[in-house]
Structures are given as structure tokens and as C-alpha cells.
DSSP file (Angstrom, degrees, kcal/mol; ACC not computed):
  #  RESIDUE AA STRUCTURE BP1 BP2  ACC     N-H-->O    O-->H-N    N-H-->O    O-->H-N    TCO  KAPPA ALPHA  PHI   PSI    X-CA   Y-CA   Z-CA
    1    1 A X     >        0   0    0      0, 0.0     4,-1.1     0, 0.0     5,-0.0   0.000 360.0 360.0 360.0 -36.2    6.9   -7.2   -8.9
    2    2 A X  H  >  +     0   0    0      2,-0.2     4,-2.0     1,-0.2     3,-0.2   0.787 360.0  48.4 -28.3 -67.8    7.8   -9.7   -6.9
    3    3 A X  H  > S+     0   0    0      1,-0.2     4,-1.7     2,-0.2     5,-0.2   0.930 112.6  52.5 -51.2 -65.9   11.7   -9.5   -7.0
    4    4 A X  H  > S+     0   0    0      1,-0.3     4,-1.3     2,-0.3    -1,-0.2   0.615 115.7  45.5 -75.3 -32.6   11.3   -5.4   -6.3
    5    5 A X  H  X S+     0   0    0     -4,-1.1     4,-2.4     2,-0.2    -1,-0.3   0.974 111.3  46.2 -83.0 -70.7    9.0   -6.6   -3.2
    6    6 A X  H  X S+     0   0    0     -4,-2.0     4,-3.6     1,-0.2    -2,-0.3   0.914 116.2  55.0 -50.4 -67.2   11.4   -9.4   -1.8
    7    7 A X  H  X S+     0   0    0     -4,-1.7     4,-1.6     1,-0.3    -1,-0.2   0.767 110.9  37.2 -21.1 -58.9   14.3   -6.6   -2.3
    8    8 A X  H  <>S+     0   0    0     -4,-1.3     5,-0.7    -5,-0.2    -1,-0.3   0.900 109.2  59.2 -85.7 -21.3   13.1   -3.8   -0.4
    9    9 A X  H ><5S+     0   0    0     -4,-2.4     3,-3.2     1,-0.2    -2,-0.2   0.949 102.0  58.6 -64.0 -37.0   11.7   -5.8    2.2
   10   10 A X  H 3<5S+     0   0    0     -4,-3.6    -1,-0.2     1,-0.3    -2,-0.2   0.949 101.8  57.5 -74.2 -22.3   15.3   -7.1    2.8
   11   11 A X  T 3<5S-     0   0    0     -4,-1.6    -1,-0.3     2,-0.1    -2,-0.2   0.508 118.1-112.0 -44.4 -15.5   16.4   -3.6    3.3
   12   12 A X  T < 5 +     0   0    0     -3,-3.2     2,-0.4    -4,-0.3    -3,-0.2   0.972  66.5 153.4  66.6  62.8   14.0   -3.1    6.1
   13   13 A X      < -     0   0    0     -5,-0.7     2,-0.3     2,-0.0    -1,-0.2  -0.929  42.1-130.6 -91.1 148.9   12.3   -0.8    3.9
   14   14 A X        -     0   0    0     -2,-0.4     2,-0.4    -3,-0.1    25,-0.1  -0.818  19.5-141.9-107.2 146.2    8.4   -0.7    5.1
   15   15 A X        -     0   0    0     -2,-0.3    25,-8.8    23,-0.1    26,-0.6  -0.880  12.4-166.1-117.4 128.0    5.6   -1.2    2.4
   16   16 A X  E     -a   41   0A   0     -2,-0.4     2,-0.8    24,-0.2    26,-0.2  -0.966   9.8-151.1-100.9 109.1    2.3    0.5    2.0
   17   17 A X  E     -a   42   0A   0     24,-1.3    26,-0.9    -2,-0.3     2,-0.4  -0.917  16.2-172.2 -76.7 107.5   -0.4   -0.8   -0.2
   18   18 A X  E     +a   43   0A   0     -2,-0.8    26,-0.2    24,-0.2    34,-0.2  -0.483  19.9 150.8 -34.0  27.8   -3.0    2.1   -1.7
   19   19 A X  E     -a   44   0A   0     24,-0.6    26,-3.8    -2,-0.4     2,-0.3  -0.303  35.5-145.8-120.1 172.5   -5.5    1.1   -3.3
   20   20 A X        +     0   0    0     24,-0.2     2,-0.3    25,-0.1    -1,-0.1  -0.810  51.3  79.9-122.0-178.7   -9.1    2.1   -4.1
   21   21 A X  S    S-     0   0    0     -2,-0.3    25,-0.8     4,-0.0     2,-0.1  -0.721  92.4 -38.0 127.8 157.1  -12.2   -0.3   -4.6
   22   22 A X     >  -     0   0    0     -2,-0.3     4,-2.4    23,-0.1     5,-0.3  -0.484  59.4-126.4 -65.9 118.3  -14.5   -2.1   -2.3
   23   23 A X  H >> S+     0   0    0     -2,-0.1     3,-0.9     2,-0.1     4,-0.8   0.764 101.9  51.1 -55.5 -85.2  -12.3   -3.5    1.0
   24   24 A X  H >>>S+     0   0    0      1,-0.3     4,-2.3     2,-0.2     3,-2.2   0.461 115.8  34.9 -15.4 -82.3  -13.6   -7.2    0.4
   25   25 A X  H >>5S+     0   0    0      1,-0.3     4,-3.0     2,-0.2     3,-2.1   0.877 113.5  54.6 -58.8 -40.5  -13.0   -7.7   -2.9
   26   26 A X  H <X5S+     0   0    0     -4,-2.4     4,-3.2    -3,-0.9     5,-0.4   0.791 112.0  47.4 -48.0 -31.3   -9.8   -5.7   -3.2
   27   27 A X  H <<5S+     0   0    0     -3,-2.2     4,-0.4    -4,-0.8    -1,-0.3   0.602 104.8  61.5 -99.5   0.1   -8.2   -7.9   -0.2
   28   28 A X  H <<5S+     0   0    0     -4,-2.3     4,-0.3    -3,-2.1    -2,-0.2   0.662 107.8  47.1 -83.2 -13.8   -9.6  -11.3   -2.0
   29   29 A X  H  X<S+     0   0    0     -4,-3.0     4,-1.3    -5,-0.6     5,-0.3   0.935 113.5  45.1 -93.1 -39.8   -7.2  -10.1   -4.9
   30   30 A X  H >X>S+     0   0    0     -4,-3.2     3,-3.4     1,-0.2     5,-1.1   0.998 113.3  48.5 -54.8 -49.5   -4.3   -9.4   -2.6
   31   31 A X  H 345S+     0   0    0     -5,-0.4     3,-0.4    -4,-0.4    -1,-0.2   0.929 113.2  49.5 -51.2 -28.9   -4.7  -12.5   -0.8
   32   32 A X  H 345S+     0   0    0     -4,-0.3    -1,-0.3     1,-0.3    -2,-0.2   0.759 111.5  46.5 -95.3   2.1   -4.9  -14.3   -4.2
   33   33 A X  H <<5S-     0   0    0     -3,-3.4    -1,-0.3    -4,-1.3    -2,-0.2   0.493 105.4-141.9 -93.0  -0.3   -1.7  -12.6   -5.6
   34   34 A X  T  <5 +     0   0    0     -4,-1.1    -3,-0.2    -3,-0.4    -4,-0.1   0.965  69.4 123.8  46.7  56.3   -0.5  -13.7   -2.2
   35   35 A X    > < +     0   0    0     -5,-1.1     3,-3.3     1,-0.1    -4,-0.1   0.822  46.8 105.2-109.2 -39.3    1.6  -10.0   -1.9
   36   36 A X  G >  S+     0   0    0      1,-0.3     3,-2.9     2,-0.2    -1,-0.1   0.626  84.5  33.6  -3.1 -61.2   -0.7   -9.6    1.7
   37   37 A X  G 3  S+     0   0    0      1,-0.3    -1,-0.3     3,-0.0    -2,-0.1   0.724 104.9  74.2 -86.2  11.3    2.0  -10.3    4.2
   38   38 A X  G <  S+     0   0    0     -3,-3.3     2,-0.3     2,-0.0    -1,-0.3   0.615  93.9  69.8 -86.9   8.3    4.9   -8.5    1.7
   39   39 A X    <   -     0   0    0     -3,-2.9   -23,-0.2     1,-0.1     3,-0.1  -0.864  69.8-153.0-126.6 169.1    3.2   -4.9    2.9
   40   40 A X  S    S+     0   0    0    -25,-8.8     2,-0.3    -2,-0.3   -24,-0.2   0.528  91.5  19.9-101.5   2.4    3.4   -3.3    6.6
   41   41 A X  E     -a   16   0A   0    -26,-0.6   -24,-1.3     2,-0.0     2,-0.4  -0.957  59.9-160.3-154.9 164.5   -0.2   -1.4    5.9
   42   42 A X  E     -a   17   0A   0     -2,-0.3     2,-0.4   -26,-0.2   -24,-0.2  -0.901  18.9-172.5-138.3 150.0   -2.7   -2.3    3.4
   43   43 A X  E     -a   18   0A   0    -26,-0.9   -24,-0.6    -2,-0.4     2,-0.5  -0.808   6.6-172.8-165.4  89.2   -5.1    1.5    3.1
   44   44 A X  E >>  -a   19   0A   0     -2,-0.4     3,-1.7   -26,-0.2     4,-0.7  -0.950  27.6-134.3-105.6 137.7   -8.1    0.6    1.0
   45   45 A X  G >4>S+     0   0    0    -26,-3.8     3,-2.3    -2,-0.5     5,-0.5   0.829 100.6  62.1 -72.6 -38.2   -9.8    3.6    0.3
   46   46 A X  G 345S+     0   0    0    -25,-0.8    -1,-0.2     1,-0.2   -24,-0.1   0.883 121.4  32.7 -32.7 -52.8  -13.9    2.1    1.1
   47   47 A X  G <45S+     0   0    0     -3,-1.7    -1,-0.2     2,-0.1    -2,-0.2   0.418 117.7  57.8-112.7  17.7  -12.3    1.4    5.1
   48   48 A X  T <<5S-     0   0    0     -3,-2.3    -2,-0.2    -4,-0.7    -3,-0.1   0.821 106.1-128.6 -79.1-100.5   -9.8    4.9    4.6
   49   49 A X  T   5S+     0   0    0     -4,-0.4     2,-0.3     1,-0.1    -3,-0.2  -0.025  79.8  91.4 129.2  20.3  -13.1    7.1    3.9
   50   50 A X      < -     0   0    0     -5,-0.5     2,-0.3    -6,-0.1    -2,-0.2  -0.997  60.6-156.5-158.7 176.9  -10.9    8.2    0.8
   51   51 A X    >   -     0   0    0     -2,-0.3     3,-1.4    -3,-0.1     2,-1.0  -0.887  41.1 -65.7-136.2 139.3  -10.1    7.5   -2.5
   52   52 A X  T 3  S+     0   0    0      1,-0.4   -32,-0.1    -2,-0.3     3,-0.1  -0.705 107.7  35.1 -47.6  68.4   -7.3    8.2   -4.4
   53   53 A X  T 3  S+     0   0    0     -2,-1.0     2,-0.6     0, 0.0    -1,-0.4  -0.208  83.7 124.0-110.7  12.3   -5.7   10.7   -5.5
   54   54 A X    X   -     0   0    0     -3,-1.4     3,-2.6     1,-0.1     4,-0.4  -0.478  62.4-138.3 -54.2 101.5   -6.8   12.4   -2.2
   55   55 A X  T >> S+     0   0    0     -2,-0.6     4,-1.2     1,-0.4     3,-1.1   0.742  99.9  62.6 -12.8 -74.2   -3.6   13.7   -0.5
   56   56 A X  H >> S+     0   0    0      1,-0.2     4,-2.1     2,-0.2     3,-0.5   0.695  88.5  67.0 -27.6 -52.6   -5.0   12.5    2.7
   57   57 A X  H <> S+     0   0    0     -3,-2.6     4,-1.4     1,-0.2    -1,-0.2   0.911 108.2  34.8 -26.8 -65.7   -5.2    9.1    1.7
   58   58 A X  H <> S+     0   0    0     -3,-1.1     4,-1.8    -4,-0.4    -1,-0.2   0.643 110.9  67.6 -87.6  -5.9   -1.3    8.6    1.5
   59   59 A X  H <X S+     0   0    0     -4,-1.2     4,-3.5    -3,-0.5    -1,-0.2   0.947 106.5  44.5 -18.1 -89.0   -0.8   10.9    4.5
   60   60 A X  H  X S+     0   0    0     -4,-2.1     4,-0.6     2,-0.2    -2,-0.2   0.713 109.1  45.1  38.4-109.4   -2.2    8.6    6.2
   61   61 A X  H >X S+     0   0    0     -4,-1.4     4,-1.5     2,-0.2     3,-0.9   0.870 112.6  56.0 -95.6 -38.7   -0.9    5.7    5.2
   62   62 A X  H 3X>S+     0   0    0     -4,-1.8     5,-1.9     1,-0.2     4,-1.8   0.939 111.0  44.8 -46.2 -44.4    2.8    7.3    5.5
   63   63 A X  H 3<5S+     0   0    0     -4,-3.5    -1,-0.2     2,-0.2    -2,-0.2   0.644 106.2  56.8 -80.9  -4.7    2.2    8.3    8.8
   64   64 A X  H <<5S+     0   0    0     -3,-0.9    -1,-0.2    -4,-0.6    -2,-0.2   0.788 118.9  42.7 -65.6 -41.6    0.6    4.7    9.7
   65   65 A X  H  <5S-     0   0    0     -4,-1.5    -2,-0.2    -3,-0.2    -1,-0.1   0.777 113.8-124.6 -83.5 -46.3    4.0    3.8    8.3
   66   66 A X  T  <5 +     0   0    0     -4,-1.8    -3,-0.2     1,-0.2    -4,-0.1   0.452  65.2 127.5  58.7  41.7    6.0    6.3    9.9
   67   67 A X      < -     0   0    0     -5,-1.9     2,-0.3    -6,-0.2    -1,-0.2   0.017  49.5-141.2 -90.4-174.5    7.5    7.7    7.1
   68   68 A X    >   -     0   0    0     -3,-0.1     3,-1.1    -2,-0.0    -1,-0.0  -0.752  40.3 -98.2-121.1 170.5    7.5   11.8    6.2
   69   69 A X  T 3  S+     0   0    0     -2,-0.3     3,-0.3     1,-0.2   -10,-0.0   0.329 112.7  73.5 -57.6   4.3    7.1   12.8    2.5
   70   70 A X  T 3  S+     0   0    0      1,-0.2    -1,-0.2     0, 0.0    -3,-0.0   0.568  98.1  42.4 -98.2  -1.7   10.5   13.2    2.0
   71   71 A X  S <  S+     0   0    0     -3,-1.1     2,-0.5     2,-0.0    -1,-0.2   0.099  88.0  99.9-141.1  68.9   11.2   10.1    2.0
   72   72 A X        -     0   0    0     -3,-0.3     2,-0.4    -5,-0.1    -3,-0.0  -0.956  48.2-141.4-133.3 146.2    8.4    7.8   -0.2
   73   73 A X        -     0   0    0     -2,-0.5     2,-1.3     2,-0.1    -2,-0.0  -0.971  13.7-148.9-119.6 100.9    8.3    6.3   -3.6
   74   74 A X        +     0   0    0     -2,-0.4     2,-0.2     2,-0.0    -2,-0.0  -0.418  19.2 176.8 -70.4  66.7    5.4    6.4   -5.2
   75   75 A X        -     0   0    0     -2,-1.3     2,-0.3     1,-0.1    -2,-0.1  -0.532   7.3-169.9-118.8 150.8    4.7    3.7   -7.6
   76   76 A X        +     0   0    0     -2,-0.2     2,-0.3     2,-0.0    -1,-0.1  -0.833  18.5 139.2-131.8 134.5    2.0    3.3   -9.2
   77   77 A X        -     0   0    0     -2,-0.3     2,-0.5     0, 0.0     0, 0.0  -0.920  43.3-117.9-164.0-173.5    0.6    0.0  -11.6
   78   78 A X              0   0    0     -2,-0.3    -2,-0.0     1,-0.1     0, 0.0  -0.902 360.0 360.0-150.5 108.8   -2.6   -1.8  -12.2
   79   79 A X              0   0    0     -2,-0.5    -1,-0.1     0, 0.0     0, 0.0   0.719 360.0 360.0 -91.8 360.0   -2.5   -5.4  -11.2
């Protein structure tokens, strides 16, 4: 995951994390994979006011981003 991280970031692509869970813990597990400063938004659903798969969610967090839907990759993994 790493490599794929370091890659797009040297593209100037910008990176959105998604995830759902309780904010605390969920940002004591980024912080301990250390990925934190590899995303430009972090959108955990507890301090969104939604949970995935709700469309809104990544709405959202694309437009935090300033992306449209045409042009996101969704990928999707369970660390």
C-alpha cells in the first residue's frame, strides 16, 4: 500500500481516506500505520454524520477534495 501511496502522491494526485468506525480510535490506527500525512482529507464517518456506503459520504469527501465523480478511484481494503 505504501508504494501505490508514495506514487500517486508524486503525481499530485490528492488522497481521501473513508472510513467508518469511532473517530478516536480509527485515527489511533492511522497514526500507528503512520499513512496520516500520505492523505489530503481523512472523512471518518462518527465526525461525517455518515457511514458508508452512503453516497453522501464520498460526495463529500470528493468535493472536500475538489474532485467531480468522473474522476475518482475507488479502492477499497481492510487494514
Amino acid at each position: 500500500m505504501e508504494k501505490t501511496l508514495v506514487y500517486l502522491r508524486n503525481r499530485h494526485i490528492k488522497l481521501g481516506l473513508v472510513t467508518n468506525g469511532e473517530g478516536a480510535f480509527q485515527m489511533k490506527s492511522i497514526q500507528a500505520l503512520q499513512i496520516a500525512g500520505r492523505f489530503d482529507g481523512i472523512f471518518i464517518f462518527e465526525w461525517e454524520g455518515m457511514a458508508k456506503p452512503d453516497p453522501n459520504l464520498f460526495r463529500k469527501a470528493m468535493a472536500a477534495l475538489g474532485y467531480s465523480r468522473m474522476k475518482v478511484l475507488l479502492w477499497v481494503t481492510t487494514l
